[in-house]
C-alpha positions in Angstrom: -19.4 30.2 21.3 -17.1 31.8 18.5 -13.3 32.7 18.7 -10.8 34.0 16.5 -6.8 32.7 16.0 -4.5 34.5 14.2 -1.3 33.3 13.3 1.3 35.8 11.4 5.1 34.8 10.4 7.9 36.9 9.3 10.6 35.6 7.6 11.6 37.7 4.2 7.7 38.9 4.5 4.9 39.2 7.1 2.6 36.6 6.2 -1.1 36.9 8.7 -3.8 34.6 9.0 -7.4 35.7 11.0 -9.7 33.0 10.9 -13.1 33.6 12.6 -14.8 29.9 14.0 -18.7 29.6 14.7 -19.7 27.6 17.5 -19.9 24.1 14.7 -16.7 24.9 13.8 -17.0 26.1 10.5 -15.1 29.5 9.7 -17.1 32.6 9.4 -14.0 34.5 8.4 -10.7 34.1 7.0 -8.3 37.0 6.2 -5.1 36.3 4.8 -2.5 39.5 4.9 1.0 40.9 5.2 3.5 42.6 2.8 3.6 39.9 0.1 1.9 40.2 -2.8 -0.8 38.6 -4.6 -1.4 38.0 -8.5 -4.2 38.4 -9.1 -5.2 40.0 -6.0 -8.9 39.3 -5.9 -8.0 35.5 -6.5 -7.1 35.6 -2.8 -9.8 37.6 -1.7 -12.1 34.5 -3.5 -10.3 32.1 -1.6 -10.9 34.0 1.8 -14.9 34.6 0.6 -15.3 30.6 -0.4 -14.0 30.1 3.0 -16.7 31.6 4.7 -19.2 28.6 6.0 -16.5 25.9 5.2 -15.9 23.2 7.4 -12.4 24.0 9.6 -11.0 21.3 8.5 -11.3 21.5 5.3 -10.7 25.2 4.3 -6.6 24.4 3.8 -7.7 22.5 0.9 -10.2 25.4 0.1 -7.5 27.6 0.3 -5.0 25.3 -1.5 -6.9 25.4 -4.5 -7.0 29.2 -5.4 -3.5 29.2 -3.9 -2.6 26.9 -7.0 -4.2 29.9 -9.5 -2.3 32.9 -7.8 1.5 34.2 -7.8 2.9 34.7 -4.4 5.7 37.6 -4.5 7.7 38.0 -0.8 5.8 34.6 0.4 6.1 30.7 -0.8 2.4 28.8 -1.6 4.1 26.9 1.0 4.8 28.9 4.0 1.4 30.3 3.3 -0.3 27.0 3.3 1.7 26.3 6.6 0.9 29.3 8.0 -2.9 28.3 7.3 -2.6 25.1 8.8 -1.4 26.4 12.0 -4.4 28.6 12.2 -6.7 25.7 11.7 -4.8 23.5 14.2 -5.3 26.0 16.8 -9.1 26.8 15.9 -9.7 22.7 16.3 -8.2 22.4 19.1 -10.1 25.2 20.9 -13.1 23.4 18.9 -12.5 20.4 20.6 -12.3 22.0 23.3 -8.5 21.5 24.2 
């Protein structure tokens, strides 16, 4: 069984998160949107590619790292990260079946 969560925020920005879970709960996608943006851009589309096939609970740090490489404009690494982390709360639990 797979199932997708997606989390979005709006404080000064719209901040998204889709993340796709297989049935082992790895992700088989991860998009990360809004009206923020990203410098460079395809840094972020990188993180959401290396991603793909990770382990659920470990794609914040995934995601962290390229996070730590890009400029966020209208969006904090932060909220982003927290944003993330909600995502991948929800996709465990589900996972886990709760």
């Amino acid at each position: 069984m797979s199932y997708s969560v997606h989390v979005e925020v709006k404080e000064e920005k719209v901040l998204s998160v889709y993340l796709e879970v297989d049935a082992s709960c790895r992700v088989s996608k991860l998009v990360i949107s809004g009206d923020f943006f990203a410098f460079p851009p395809e840094l972020l589309d990188e993180a959401e590619s290396k991603a793909s096939g990770a382990d659920l609970e470990g794609v914040v740090r995934v995601v962290g790292e390229y996070l730590d490489r890009v400029v966020l404009v209208g969006v904090s690494r932060a909220k982003a990260l927290e944003v993330l982390r909600r995502a991948v709360e929800e996709g465990l639990r589900r996972c886990r079946g709760g």
